[in-house]
N, CA, C and O of each residue as an XYZ file, in Angstrom:
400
protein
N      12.865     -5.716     -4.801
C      13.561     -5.011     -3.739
C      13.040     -3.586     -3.674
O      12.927     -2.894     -4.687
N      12.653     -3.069     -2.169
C      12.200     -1.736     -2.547
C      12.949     -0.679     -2.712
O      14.043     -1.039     -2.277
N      13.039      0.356     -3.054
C      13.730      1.256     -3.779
C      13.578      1.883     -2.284
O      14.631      1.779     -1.654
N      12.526      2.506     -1.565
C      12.360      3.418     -0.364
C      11.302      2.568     -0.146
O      10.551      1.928     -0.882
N      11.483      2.790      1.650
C      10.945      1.638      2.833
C      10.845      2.769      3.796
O      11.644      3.662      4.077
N       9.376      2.429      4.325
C       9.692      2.701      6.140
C       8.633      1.593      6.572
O       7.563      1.192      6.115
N       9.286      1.343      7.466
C       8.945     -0.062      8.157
C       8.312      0.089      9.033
O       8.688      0.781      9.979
N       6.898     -0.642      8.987
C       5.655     -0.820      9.525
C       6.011     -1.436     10.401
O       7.146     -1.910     10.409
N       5.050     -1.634     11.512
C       5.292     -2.124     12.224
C       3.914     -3.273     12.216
O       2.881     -2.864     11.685
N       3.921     -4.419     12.692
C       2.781     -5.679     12.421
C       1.461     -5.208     12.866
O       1.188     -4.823     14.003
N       0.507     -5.293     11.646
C      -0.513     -4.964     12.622
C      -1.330     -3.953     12.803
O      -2.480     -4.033     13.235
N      -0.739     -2.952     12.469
C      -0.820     -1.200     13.198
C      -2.459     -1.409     13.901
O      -3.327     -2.086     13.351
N      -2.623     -0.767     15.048
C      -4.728     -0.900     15.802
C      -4.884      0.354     14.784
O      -3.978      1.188     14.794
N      -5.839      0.510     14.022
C      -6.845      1.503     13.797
C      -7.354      2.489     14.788
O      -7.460      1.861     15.841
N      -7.728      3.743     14.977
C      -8.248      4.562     16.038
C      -9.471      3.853     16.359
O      -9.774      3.921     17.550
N     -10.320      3.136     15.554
C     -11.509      2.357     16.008
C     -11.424      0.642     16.424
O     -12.193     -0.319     16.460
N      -9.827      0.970     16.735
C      -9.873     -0.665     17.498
C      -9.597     -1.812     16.207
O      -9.352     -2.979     16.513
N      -9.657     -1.386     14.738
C      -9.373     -2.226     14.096
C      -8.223     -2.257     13.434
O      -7.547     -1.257     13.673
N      -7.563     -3.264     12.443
C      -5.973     -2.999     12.379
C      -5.735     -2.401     10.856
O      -6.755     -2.218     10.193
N      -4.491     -2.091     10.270
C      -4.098     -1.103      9.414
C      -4.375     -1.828      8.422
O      -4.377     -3.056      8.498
N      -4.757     -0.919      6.930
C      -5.024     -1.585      5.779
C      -4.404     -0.876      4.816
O      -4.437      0.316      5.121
N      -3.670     -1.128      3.449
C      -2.879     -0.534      2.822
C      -3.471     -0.541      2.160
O      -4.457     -1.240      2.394
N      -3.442      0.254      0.644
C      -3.447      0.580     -0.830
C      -2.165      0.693     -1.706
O      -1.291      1.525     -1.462
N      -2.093     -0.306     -2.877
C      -0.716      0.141     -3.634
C      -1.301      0.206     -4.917
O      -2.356     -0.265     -5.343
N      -0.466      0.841     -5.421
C      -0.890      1.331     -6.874
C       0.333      1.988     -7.566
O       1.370      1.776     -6.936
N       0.491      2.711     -8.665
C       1.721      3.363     -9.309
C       1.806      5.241     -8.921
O       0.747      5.846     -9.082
N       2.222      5.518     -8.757
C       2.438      7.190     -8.892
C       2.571      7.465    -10.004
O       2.429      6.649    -10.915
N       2.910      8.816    -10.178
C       2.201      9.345    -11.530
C       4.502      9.610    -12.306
O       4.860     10.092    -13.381
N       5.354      9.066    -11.202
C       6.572      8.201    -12.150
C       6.479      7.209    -12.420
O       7.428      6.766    -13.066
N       5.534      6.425    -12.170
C       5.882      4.847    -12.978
C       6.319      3.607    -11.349
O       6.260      2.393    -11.154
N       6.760      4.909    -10.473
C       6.662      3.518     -9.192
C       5.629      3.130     -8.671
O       4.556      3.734     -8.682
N       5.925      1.769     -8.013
C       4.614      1.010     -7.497
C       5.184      1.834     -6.084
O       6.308      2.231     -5.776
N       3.534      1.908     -5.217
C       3.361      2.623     -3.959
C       2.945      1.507     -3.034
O       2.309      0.685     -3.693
N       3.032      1.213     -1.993
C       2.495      0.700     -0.808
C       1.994      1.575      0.234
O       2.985      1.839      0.915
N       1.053      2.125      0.689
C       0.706      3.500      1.936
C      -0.012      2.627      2.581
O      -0.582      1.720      1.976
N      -0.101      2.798      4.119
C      -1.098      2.755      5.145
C      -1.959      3.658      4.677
O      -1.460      4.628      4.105
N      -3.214      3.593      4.773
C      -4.157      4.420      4.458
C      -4.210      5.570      5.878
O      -4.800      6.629      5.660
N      -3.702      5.395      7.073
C      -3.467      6.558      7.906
C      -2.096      7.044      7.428
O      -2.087      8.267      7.571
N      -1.012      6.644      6.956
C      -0.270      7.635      6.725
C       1.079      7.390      7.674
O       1.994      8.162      7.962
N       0.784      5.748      8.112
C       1.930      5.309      9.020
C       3.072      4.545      8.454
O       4.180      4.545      8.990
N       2.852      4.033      7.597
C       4.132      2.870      6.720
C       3.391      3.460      5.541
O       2.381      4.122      5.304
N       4.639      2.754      4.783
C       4.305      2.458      2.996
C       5.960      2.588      2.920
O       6.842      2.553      3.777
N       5.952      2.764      1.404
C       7.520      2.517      0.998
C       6.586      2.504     -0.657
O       5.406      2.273     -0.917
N       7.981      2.932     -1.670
C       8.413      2.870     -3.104
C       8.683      2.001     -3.509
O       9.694      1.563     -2.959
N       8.157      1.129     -4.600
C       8.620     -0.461     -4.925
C       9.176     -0.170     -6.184
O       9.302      0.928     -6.725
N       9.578     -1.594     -6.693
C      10.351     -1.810     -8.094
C       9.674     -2.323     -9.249
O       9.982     -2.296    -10.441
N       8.132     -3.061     -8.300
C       7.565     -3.824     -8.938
C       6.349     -4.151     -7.789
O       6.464     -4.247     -6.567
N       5.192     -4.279     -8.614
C       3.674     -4.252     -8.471
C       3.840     -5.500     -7.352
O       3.385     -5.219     -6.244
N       4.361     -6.681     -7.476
C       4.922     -7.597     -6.437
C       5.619     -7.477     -5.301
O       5.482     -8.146     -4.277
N       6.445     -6.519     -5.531
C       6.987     -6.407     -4.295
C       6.343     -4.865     -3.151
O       6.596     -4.777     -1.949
N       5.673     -4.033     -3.804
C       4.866     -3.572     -3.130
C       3.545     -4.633     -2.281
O       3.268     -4.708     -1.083
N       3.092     -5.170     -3.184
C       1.916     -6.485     -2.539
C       2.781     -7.517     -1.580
O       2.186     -8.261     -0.800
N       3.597     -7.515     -1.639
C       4.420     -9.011     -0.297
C       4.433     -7.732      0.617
O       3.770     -7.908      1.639
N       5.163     -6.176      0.493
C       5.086     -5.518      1.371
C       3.965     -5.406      2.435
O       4.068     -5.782      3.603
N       2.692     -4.734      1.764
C       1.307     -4.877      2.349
C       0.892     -6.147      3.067
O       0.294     -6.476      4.092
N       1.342     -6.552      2.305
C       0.460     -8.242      3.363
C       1.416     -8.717      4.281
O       1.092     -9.216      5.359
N       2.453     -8.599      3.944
C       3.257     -8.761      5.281
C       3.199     -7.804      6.733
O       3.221     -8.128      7.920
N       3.115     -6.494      6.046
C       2.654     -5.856      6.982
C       1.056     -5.861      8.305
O       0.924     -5.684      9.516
N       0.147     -6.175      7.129
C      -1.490     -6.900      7.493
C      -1.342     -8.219      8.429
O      -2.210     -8.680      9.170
N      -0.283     -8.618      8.254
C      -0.509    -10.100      8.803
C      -0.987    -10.770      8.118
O      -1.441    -11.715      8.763
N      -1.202    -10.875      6.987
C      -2.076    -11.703      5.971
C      -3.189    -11.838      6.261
O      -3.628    -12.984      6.360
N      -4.110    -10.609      6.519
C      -5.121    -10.207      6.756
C      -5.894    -10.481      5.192
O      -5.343    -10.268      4.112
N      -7.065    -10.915      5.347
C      -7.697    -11.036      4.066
C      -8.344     -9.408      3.673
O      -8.072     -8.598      4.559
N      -9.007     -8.924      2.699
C      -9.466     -7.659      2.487
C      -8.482     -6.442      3.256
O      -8.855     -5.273      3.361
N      -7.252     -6.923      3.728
C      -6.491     -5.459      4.123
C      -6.143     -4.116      2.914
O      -6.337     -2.906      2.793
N      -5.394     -5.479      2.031
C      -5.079     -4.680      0.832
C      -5.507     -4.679     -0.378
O      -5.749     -5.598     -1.160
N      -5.590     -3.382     -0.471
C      -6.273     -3.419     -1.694
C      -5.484     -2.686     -3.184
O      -4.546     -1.917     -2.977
N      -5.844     -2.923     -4.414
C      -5.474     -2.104     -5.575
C      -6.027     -1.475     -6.076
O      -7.097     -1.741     -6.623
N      -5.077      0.308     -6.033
C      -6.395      1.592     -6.384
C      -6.092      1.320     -7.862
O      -5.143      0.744     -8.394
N      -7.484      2.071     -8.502
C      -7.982      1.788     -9.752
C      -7.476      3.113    -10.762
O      -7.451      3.375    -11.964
N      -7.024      3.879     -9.218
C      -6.479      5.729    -10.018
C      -4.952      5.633     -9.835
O      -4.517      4.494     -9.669
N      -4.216      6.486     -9.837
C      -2.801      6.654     -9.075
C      -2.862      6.563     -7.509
O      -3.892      6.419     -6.849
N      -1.548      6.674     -7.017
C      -1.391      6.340     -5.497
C      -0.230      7.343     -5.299
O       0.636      7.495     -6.160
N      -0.247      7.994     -4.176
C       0.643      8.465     -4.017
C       0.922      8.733     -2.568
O       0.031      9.018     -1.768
N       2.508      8.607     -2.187
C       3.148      8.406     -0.693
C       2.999      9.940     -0.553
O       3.226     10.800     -1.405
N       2.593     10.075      0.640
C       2.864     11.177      1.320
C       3.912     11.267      2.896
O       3.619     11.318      4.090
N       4.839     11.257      2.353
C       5.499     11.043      4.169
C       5.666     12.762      4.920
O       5.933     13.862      4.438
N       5.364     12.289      6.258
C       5.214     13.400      7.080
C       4.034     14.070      7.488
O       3.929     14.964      8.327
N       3.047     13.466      6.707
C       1.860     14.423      6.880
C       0.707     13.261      7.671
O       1.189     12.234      8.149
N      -0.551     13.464      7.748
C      -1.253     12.791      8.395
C      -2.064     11.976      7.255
O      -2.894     11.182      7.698
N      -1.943     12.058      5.902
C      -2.695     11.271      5.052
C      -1.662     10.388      3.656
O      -0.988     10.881      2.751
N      -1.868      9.308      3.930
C      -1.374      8.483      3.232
C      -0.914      8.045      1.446
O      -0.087      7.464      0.743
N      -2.062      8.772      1.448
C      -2.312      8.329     -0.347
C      -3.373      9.377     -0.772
O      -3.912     10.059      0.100
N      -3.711      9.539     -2.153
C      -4.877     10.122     -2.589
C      -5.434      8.831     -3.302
O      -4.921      8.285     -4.279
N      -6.350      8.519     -2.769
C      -7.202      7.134     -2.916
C      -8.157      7.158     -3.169
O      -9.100      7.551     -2.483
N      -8.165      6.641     -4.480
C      -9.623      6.688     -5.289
C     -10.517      5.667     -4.685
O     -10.103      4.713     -4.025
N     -12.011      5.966     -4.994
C     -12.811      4.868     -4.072
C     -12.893      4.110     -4.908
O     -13.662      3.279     -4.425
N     -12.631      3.773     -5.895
C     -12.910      2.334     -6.633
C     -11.814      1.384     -6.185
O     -11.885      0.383     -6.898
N     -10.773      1.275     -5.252
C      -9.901      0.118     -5.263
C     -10.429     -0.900     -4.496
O     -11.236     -0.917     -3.567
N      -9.478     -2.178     -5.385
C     -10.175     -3.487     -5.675
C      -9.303     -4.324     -4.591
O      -8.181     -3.883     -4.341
N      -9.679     -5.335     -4.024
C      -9.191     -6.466     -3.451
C      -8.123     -6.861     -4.683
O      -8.531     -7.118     -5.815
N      -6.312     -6.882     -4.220
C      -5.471     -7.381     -4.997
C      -5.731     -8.462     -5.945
O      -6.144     -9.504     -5.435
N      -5.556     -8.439     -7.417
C      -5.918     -9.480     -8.549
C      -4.660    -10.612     -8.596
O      -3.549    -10.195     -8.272
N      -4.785    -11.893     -8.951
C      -3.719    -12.567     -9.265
C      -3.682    -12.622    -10.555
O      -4.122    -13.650    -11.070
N      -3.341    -11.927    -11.120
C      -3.000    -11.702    -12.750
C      -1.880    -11.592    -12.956
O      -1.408    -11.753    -14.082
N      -1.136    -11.271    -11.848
C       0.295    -11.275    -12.414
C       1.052    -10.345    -12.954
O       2.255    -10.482    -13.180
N       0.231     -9.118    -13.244
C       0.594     -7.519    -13.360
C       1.814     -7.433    -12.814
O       2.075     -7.440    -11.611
N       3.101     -7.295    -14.370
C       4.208     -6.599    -13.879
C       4.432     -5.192    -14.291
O       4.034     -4.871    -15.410
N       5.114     -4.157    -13.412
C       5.663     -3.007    -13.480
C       6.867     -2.643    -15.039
O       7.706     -3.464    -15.409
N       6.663     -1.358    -15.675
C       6.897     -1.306    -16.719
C       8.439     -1.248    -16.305
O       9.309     -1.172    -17.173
């Protein structure tokens, strides 16, 4: 269940015509993050899972939308940038990674 939500809307177009792609990862408290990488949705999770059903629900179950950063993540609401996003994040793992 997420702790803090703002609700995406399906889909989001990209400024180049293509559609929105998220990053989740932990902040530097221990929560899991979900961000649009523009800075339009995301939300605070409880758990590494329920940030990831967030994202892909949001994608449409877009394949390569979402991804998992390899650094911290962090929500920025209000501003025009989403996360501080390291370039190493990975296409989501099924490992099963739960939140401490």
């Amino acid at each position: 269940m997420p702790a803090s939500l703002i609700p995406p809307a399906p889909a989001l177009p990209d400024i180049d015509g293509g559609t929105s792609c998220f990053v989740i990862g932990q902040d530097r408290q221990g929560c899991w993050v979900a961000a649009e990488i523009h800075g339009r949705a995301g939300g605070l999770f409880r758990s590494r899972q329920d940030a990831l059903h967030y994202a892909v629900d949001a994608t449409a179950h877009r394949p390569d939308a979402v991804r998992i950063a390899a650094d911290g993540v962090e929500l920025h609401l209000g501003g025009t940038s989403a996360v501080a996003l390291d370039q190493r994040a990975g296409p989501p793992s099924s490992s099963g990674a739960r939140s401490r």
